[in-house]
ZAVOKOL-237171 format. One record per residue (C-alpha): residue in three letters; chain; x negated, y, z negated. Coordinates in steps of 0.1 Angstrom, whole numbers, padded with zeros to 4 digits, m for minus. Layout:
<pts>
  code  unit     c1     c2     c3
   ALA     A      X      Y      Z
...
</pts>
This chain:
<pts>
  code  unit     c1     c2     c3
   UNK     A  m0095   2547  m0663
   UNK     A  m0099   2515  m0642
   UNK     A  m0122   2484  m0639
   UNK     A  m0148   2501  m0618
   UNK     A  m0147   2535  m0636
   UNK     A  m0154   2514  m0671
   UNK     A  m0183   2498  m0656
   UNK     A  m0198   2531  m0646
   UNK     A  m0197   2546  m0678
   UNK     A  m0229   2517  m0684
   UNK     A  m0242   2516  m0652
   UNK     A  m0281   2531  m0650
   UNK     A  m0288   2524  m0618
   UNK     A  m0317   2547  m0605
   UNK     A  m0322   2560  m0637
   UNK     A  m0360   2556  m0654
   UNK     A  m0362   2550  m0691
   UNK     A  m0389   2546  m0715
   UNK     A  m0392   2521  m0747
   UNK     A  m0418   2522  m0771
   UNK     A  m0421   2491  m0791
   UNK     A  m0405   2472  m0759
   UNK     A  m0426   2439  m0762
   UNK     A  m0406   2422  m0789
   UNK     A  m0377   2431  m0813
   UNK     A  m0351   2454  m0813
   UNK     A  m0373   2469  m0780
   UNK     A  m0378   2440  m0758
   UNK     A  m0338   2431  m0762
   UNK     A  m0331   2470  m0752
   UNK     A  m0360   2466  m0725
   UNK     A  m0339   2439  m0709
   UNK     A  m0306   2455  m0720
   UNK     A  m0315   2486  m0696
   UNK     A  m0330   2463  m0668
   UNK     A  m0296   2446  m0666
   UNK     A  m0278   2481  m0663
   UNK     A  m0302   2489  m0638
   UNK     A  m0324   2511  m0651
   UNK     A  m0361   2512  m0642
   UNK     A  m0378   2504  m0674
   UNK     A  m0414   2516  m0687
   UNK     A  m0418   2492  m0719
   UNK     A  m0448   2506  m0746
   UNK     A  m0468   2489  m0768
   UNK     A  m0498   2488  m0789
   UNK     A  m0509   2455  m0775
   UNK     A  m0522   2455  m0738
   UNK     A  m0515   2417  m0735
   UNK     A  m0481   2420  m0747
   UNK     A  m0473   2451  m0722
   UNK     A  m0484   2425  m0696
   UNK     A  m0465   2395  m0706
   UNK     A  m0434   2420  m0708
   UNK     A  m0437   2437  m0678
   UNK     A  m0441   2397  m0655
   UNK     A  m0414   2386  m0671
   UNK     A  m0388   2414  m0664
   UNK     A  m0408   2416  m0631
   UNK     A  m0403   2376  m0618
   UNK     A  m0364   2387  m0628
   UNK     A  m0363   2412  m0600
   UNK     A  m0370   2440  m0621
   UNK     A  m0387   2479  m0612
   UNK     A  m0406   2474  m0649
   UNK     A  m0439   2488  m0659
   UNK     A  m0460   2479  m0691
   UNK     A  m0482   2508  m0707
   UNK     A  m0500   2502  m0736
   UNK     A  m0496   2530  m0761
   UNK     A  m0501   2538  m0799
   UNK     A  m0476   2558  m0813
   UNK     A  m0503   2574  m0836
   UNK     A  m0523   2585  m0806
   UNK     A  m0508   2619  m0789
   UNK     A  m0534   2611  m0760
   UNK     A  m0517   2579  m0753
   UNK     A  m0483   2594  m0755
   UNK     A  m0490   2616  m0730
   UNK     A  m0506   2588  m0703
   UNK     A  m0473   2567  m0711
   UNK     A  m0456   2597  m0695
   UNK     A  m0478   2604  m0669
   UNK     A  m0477   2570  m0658
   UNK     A  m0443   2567  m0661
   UNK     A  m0440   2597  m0635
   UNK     A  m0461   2582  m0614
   UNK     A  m0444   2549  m0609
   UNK     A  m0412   2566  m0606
   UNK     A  m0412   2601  m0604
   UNK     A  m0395   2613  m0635
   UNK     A  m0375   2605  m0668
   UNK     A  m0343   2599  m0679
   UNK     A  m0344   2579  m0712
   UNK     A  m0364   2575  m0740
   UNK     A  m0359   2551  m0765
   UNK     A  m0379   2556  m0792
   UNK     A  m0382   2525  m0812
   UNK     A  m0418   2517  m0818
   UNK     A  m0431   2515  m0858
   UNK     A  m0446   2509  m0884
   UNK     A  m0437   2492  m0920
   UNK     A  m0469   2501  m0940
   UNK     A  m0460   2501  m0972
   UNK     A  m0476   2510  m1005
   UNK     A  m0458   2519  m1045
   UNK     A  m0449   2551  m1050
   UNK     A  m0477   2567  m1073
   UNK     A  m0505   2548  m1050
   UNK     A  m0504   2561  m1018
   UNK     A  m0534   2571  m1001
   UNK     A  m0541   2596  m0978
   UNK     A  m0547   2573  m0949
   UNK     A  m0518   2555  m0957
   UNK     A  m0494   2581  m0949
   UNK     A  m0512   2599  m0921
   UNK     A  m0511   2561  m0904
   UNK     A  m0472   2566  m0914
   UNK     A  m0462   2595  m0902
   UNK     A  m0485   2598  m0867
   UNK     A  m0468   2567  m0860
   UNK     A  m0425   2566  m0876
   UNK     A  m0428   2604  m0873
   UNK     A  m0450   2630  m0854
   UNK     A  m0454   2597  m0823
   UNK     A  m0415   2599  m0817
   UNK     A  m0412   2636  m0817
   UNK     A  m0443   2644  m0794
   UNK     A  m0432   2619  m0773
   UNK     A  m0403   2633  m0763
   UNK     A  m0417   2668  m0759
   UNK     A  m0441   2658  m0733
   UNK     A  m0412   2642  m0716
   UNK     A  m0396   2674  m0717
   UNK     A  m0399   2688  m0685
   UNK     A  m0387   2659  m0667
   UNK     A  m0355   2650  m0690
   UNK     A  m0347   2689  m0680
   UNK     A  m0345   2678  m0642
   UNK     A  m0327   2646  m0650
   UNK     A  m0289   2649  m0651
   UNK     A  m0283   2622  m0671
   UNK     A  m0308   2631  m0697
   UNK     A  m0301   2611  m0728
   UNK     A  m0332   2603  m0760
   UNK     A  m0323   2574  m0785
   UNK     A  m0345   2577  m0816
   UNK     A  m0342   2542  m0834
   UNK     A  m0344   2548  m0873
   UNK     A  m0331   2529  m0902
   UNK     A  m0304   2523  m0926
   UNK     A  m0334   2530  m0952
   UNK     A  m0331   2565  m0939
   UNK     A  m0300   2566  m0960
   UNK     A  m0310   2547  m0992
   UNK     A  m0337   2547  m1013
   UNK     A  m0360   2526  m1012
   UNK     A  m0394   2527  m1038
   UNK     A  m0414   2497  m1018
   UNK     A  m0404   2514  m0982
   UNK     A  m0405   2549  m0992
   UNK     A  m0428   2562  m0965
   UNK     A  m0413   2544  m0936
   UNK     A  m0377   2556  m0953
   UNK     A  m0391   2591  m0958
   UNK     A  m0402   2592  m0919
   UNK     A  m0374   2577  m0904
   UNK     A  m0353   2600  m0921
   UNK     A  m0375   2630  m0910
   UNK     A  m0368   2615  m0876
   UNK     A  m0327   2619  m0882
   UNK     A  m0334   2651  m0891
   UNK     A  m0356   2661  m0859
   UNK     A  m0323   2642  m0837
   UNK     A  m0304   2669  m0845
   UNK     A  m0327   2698  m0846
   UNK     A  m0333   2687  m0807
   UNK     A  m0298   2681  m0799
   UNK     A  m0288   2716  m0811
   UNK     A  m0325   2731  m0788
   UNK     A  m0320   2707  m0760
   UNK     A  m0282   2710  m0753
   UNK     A  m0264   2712  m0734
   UNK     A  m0289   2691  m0702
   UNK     A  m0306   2669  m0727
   UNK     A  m0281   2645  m0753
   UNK     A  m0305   2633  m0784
   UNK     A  m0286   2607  m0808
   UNK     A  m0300   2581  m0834
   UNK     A  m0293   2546  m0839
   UNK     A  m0292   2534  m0875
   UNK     A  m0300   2496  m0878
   UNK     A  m0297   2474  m0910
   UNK     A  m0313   2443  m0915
   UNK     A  m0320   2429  m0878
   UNK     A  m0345   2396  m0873
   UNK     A  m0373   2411  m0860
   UNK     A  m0409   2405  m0870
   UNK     A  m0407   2435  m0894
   UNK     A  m0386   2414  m0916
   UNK     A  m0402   2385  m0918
   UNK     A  m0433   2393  m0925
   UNK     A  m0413   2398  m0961
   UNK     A  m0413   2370  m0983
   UNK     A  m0384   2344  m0980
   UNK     A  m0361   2358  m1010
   UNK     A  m0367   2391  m0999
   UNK     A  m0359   2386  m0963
   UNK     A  m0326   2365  m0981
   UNK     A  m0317   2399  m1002
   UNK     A  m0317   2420  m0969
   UNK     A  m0291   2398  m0952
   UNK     A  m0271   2395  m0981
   UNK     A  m0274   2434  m0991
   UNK     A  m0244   2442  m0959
   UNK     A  m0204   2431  m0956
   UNK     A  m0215   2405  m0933
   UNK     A  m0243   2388  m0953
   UNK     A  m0265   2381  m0925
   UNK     A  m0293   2399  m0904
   UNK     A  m0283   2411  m0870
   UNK     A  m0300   2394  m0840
   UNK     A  m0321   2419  m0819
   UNK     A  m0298   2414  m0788
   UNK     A  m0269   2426  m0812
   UNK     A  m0286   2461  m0808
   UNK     A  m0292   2464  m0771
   UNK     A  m0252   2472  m0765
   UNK     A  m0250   2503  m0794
   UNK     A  m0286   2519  m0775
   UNK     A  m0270   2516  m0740
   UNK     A  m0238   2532  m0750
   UNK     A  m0258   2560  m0766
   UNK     A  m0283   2563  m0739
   UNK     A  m0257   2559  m0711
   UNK     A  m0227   2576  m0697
   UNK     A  m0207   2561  m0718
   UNK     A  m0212   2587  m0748
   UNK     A  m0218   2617  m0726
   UNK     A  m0199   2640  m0752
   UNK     A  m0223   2628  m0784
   UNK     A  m0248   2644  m0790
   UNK     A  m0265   2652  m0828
   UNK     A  m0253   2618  m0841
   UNK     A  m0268   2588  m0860
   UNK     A  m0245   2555  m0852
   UNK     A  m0251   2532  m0881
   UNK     A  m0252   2493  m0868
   UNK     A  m0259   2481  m0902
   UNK     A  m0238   2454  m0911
   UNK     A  m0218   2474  m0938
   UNK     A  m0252   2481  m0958
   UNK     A  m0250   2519  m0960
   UNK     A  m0219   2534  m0981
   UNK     A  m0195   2559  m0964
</pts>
């Protein structure tokens, strides 16, 4: 192992990858994360404005970037983001999903809307997704799906319970499609803990204060802090992981 061969195992030049929720957040710092590596990045949103703002920006950099906006919740959109993600450059290699929602209601008052908004979205969005990228991560021989969840998939949580509930439906569909998809196609998760994205603070102050405090390093992570764990698992760099859920949580979930 030398200099150059280190830097390959990161490099994603030529490679095209897809990231839902790319506009802001944990998404917009892997969106640039992957630009730098070289990738060609389609960035999805719900917001149309926001998918334009994303895709100048990485553009004026020097960037192959493309901004589609999608709802998670809609399969008709989800299948347009990857039609127009072919178009633009002829296949798939990545996909990150990361896009979601926090809706959140008490256990014992949930409402049917509630949860179908939920699910379609945290749950059913991530794993359609993928499957109509199917046929072109099959060609790709660096095939490699990152399906963000949550350190709530591991701890209970009565105000998040849904969005827990999903996310850890979603850890449970990573390594159903690792084990269908293998061996052309690597499918890991990436667990984060308390990161400073809008999610959290939309929570009140002492709330947003208990989630930094609630890991060994008392403090929420920035969203740039997650960019390096998603590249390693969607690059070359973990090419023998596959089936696994790396928790970048700050020391909030118990081992």
């Amino acid at each position: 192992m030398d200099r150059a061969k280190l830097q390959s195992l990161f490099n994603l030049d030529g490679r095209v990858a897809i990231v839902t929720g790319g506009t802001r957040g944990i998404g917009r710092a892997v969106a640039e994360g992957f630009v730098a590596a070289g990738a060609k990045v389609v960035v999805a949103s719900r917001k149309a404005d926001a998918c334009a703002e994303a895709e100048a920006t990485l553009r004026a950099g020097g960037a192959d970037v493309l901004g589609v906006p999608t709802h998670m919740g809609e399969l008709d959109d989800i299948a347009t983001l990857v039609a127009r993600t072919v178009d633009a450059f002829g296949g798939v290699d990545i996909v990150v999903n990361n896009a979601a929602n926090a809706l959140t209601q008490p256990m014992g008052d949930f409402t049917p809307e509630a949860w179908q908004k939920s699910f379609d979205v945290n749950l059913r969005g991530p794993v359609f997704l993928v499957q109509e990228a199917l046929p072109y991560l099959r060609k790709s021989e660096h095939a490699s799906v990152v399906n963000v969840i949550s350190a709530g998939a591991f701890l209970f949580a009565s105000g998040q319970s849904m969005y827990a509930a999903a996310k850890a439906g979603l850890m449970s569909f990573t390594r159903a499609m690792a084990a269908a998809y293998a061996p052309t196609i690597r499918v890991n998760a990436l667990a984060p803990g308390t990161v400073e994205t809008d999610m959290v603070h939309n929570n009140p102050p002492e709330v947003q204060d208990a989630m930094r405090q609630a890991g060994f390093l008392r403090r929420g992570a920035d969203p740039d802090e997650m960019a390096g764990p998603v590249l390693f698992l969607a690059s070359d760099a973990s090419s023998f992981m596959t089936g696994q859920v790396l928790l970048v949580d700050g020391g909030l979930v118990p081992h």
